[in-house]
C-alpha positions as CSV (number, residue, x, y, z in Angstrom):
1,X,-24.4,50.2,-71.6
2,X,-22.8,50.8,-68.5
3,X,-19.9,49.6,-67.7
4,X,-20.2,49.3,-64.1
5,X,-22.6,46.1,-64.7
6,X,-19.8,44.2,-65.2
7,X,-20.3,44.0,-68.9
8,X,-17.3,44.2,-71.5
9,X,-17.8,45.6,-74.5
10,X,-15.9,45.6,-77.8
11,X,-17.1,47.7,-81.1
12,X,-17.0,46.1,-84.3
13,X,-18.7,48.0,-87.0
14,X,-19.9,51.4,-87.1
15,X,-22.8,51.3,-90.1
16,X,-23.2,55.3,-90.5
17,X,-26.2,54.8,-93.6
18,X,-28.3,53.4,-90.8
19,X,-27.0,54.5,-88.0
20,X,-26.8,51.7,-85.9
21,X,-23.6,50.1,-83.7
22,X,-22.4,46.7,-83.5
23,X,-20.7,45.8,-80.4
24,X,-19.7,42.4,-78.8
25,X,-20.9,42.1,-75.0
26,X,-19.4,39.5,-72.7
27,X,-22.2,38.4,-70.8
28,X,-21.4,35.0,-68.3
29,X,-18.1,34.4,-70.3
30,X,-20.1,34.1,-73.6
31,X,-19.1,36.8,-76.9
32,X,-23.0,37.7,-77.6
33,X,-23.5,40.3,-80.6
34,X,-25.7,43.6,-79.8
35,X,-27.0,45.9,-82.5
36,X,-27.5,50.1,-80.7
37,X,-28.8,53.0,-82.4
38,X,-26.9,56.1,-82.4
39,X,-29.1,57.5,-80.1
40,X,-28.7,54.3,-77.6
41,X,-25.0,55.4,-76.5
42,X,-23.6,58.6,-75.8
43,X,-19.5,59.2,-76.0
44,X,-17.0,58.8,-73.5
């Protein structure tokens, strides 16, 4: 995700076996849980 969209993000688990991300994205003042692939975020 970009942050530029005005979107916070916080990471909560990292699950290396499947390689998939959790991260919790503030979207209109609400916590909402997303689950990314590896492949879905590049680092910073």
């Amino acid at each position: 995700m970009d942050l530029s969209t005005g979107l916070m993000e916080l990471l909560r688990k990292i699950n290396e076996e499947k390689r998939k991300l959790e991260v919790m994205v503030k979207i209109f003042g609400r916590k909402t849980p997303l689950e990314l692939s590896f492949m879905q975020v590049e680092k910073v």
